[in-house]
C-alpha positions, 0 to 999 in steps of 0.5 A: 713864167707865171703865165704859164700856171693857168694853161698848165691848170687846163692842160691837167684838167683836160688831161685827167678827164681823158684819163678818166674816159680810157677808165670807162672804156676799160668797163669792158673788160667788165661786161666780157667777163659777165658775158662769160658767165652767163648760161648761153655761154657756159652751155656750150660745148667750147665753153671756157672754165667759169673763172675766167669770166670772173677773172676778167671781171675783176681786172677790169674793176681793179683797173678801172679804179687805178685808172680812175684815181689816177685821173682824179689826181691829175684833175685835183693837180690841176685845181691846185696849181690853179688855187697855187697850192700843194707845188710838192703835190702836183710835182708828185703828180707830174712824176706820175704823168711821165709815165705815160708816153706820149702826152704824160710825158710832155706834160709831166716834162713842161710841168716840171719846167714851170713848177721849179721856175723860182718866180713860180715857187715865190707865188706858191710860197706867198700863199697862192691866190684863190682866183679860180 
């Protein structure tokens, strides 16, 4: 089962920056909402009110970030289950990850399996190794 910590490693790595890709893809929200605002927009005849630019302009940030720090997180997860460290953490963050179905789920699932395997947590509690 120990075998199993470095692909775990790598699956959250690639995982999170996945995660972090969908955050700048929701950027767009972003630049329709500063679209909105600009004159050619707002002079025409059928322009919508001048909040909803706004308005879309900071959902989009506000998403972005929450996207962003999740993404992060799940990275940071994979450098700990790498280094043996923080087994709680990357628990949280496998509880975290269940939330997305399809991948998330699989992931947080074999996470799960793999982390409350004993073997693994005797090396978590011999102190970790710091191989990578």
């Amino acid at each position: 089962m120990k075998h199993n910590l470095g692909t775990l490693s790598i699956l959250y790595y690639v995982y999170g920056a996945f995660t972090c890709l969908i955050g700048v893809v929701i950027l767009i929200l972003v630049l329709m909402g500063i679209m909105l605002n600009t004159d050619l927009v707002q002079g025409g005849s059928d322009a919508p009110p001048a909040f909803v630019g706004s308005a879309l302009q900071i959902i989009g940030w506000v998403l972005f970030a929450i996207i962003e720090a999740i993404g992060i997180l799940k990275m940071l997860s994979g450098r700990w289950i790498a280094r043996r460290i923080n087994r709680t953490g990357s628990l949280i963050i496998a509880g975290l990850s269940c939330l997305s179905f399809p991948l998330g789920t699989a992931l947080g699932v074999f996470s799960f399996v793999v982390l409350t395997n004993p073997e693994v947590q005797k090396e978590y509690e011999a102190g970790g190794s710091l191989l990578a």
